[in-house]
N, C-alpha and C positions, 0 to 999 in steps of 0.2 A: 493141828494144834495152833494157837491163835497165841503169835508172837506180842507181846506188850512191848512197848515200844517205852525203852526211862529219858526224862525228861535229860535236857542238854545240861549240864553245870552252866552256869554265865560266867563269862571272862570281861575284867574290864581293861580294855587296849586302849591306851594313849596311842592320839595318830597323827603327824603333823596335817594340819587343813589346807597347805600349799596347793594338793593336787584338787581337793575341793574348791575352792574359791577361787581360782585360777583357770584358762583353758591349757592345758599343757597337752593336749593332742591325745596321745595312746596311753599316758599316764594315768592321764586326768579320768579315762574311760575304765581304765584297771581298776582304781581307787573305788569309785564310785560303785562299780558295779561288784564287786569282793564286798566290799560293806552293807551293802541293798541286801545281801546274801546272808553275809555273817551274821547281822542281827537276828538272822527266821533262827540261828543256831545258838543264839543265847551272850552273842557277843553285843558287850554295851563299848559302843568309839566315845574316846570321849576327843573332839578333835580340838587340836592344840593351835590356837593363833597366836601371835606377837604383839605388846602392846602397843599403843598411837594405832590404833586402826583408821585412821584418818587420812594416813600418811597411804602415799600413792608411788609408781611408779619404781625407780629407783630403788629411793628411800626404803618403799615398803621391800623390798627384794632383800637387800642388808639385812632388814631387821630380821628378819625368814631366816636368811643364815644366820646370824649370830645365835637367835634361839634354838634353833635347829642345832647347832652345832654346842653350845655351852650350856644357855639356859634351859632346857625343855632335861636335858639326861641327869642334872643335880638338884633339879626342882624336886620342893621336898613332898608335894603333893601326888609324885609320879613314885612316891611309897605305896599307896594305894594303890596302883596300877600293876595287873602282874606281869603286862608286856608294854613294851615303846617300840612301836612300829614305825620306820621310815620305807612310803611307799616309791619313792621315788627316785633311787639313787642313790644321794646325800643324805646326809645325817647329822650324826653325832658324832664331836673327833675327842670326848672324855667318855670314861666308862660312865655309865648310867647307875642309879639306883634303883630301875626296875629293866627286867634282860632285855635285848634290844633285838628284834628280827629287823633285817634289813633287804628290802627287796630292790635288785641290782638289775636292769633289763638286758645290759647289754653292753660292751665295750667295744669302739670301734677303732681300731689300733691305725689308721690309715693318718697321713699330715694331714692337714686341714690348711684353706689357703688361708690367707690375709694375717697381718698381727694382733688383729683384736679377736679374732676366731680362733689363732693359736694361745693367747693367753687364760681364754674363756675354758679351752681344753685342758689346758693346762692344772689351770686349779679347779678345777671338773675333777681330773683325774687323781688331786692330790686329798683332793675332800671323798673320792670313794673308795682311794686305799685305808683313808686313817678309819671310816666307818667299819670297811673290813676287819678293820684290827680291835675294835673292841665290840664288834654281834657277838651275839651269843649265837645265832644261826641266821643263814643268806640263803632267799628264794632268789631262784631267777626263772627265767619262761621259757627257756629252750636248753636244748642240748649244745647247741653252738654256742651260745650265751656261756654259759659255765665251763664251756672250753674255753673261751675269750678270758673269762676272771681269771683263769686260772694261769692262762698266759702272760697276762698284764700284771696280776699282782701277786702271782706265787703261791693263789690259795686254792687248797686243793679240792677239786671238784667232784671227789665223794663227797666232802661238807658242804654240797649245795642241795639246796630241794630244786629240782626242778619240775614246775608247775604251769603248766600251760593256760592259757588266758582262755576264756569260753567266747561264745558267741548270744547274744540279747536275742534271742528266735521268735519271741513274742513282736519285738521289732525288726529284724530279718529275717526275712521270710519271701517264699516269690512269688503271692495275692498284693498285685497289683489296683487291684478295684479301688482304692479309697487315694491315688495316690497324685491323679488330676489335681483333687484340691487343694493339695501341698503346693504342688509344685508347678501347678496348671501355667501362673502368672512368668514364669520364668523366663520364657518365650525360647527354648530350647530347641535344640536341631533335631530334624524328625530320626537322623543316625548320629549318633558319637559317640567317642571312648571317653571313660572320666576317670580320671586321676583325684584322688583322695590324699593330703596329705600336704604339713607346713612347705614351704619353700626352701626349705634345704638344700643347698648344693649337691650332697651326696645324694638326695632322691632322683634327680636325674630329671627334673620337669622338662629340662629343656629338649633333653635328647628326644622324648614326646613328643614336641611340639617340633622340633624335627621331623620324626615320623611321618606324623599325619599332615605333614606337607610332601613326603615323598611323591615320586610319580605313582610307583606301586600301586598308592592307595588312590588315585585319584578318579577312577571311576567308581567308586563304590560313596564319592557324594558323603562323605562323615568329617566329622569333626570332633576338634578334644574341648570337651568343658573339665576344669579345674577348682576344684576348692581348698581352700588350704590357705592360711596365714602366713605373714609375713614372716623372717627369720633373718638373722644377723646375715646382712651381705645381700639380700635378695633385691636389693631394688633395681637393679638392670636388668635382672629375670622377669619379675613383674612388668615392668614399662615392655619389654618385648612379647609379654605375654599378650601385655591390652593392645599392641600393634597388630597384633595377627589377626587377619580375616578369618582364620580359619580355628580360633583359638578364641571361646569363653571364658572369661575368668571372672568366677561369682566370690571369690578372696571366700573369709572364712563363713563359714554358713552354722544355721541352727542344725541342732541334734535330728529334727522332726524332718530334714531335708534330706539326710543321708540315705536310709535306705530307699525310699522314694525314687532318689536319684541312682544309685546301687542297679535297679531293680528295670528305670529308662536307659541304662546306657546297653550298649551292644557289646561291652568289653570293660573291663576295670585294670587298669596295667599299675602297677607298683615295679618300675624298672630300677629300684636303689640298689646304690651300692653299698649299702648294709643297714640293716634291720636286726632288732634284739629278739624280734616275734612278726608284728608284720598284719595286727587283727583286721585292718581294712579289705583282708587278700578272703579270710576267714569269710566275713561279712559278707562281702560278693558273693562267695559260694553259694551258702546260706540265704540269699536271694536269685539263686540261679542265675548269677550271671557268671559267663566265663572270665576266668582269672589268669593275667598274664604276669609273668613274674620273673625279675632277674635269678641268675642260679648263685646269688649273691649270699653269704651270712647265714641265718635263720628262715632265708625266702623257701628254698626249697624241700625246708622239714617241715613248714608248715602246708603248704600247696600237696604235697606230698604229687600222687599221682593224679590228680584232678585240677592242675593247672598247665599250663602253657609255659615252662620253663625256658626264659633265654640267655645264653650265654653270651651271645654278642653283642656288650653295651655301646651301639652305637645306634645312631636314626636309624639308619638301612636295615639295621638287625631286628630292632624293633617294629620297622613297618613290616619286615617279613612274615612275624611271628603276628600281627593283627593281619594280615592277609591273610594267613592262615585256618583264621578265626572267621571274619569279614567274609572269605570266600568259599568258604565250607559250609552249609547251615549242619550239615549231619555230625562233621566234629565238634561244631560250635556246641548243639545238642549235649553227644556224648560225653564233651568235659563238663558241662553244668549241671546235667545230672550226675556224673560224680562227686561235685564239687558240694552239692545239696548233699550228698552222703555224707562226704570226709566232713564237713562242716554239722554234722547231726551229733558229731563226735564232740564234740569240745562243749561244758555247759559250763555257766558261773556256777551253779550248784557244786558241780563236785571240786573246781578251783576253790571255792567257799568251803569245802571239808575238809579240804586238803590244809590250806590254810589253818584252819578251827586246830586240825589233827598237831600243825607245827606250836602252833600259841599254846597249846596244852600242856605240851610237851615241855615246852622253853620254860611256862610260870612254876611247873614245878621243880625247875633245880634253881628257886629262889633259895 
């Protein structure tokens, strides 16, 4: 019998354009690619910027929260809307006039050094309880994640959808052939591990850059290349990073470079000490490269059994665990073909229905 397939209802979702117009790292890549998705399924964004577009920097950052927070939820044009989506965290600290899904990555309950990095938590943390208290319903991307909300702000993690993020397969992937001309000019080391991700404290760049100066590693001739943006506090990390002989640092790079690069290194390490999800670990798989990962947060529900899980966040722990990798080619093999598996698992498509299935749901108890 020859299933008819009925046409999708359209929903139209208000969404703030922060993570679009912006590079916010793993956000910025959620947003984008849920949306590239949602449209095939009937969803119209209609994405919400702040006025003075002019305005840079700072400035423009204010204006993002104030809208974000007041004007975008009593805006009378978001009657029309039968959802207001915030992808990012933050939001809205009034009830809305159209219901509000609020997608939360991830809380990371650890101090934070310096005063301007505890204050930036601080009202981080104040603007994602108040969003919690007026959703109508809260995704997050992992099972740790929705243990974490629920720890931090008392809400309880049956009322979370959790939704795991996919992997772009059309652009990860482990055919190599086309990938010279990307990245031919870069003048990269014939071996190294590469590190994906901002300069954050808590990602642990440094304890890498450790590593790969260990003795352990020193006949195996590798090096670490780094990409990744600046971040509140990084600029000692960075200057020590362009110190190192043994340490690339290409700072933030285009879309078109990653998996490219993904795909040349010999090793992909993510050794943070906490992650909401982690999709660079994803990614790697998904280009066959083996994946090394702290047994930190969300690292080790996403790597599941196809990465290189380490518990000892120190240099020496992590050189061990790329020795391992480095010095094996037969288990370097066997976890990357796993990892090409576990990663065949995760698409935007079904995040994109999973998604569609919540917005459905929320616009009808208008």
């Amino acid at each position: 019998m020859t299933r008819i397939s009925m046409p999708t209802p359209s929903l139209n979702v208000a969404v703030s354009a922060k993570a679009f117009t912006s590079n916010l790292g793993g956000n910025t890549s959620y947003a984008r690619s849920i949306y590239g998705q949602l449209e095939h399924l009937g969803v119209k964004p209609h994405l919400l910027t702040p006025p003075q577009p002019q305005w840079t920097g700072i400035r423009r950052k204010v204006l993002y929260t104030a809208a974000e927070s007041f004007m975008w939820p009593r805006r009378s044009s978001c009657h029309d809307m039968d959802v207001l989506h915030y992808p990012t965290d933050t939001g809205a600290l009034v009830p809305s006039v159209a219901p509000i899904v609020a997608t939360v990555h991830g809380v990371e309950d650890a101090p934070v050094p310096g005063l301007k990095r505890s204050l930036w938590k601080k009202f981080w943390l104040a603007r994602v309880r108040r969003l919690l208290k007026v959703a109508d319903t809260v995704i997050t991307v992992s099972r740790h994640s929705a243990m974490e909300i629920e720890a931090a702000f008392g809400y309880p993690s049956s009322r979370i959808h959790v939704i795991p993020h996919g992997v772009a397969h059309d652009r990860f992937h482990p055919d190599s052939s086309r990938d010279a001309s990307v990245i031919g000019h870069l003048g990269l080391p014939e071996r190294f591990v590469f590190y994906l991700g901002n300069l954050d404290p808590r990602k642990n760049a440094h304890l890498l850059a450790q590593a790969i100066n260990d003795p352990l590693l020193a006949s195996f001739d590798v090096q670490l290349v780094v990409a990744g943006g600046s971040f509140l506090g990084s600029e000692a990390l960075e200057r020590s990073l362009h110190a190192d002989p043994r340490v690339k640092h290409l700072g933030q790079v285009p879309d078109e470079w990653v998996a490219p690069l993904m795909r040349a290194a010999d090793a992909y390490v993510l050794p943070s000490a906490h992650e909401g999800f982690g999709m660079p670990v994803l990614e790697a798989m998904a280009c066959g490269t083996p994946a090394i990962v702290s047994d930190r947060a969300a690292l080790p529900e996403v790597a599941g059994d196809a990465g290189r899980v380490v518990s000892e966040l120190t240099g020496c722990g992590i050189a061990k665990a790329l020795h391992s990798v480095l010095a094996d080619e037969d288990y370097a093999a066997e976890i990357a073909e796993r990892g090409i598996e576990r990663a065949s698992r995760f698409t935007w498509e079904e995040s994109a229905a999973r998604h569609y299935e919540i917005f459905e749901s929320v616009s009808q108890r208008r």
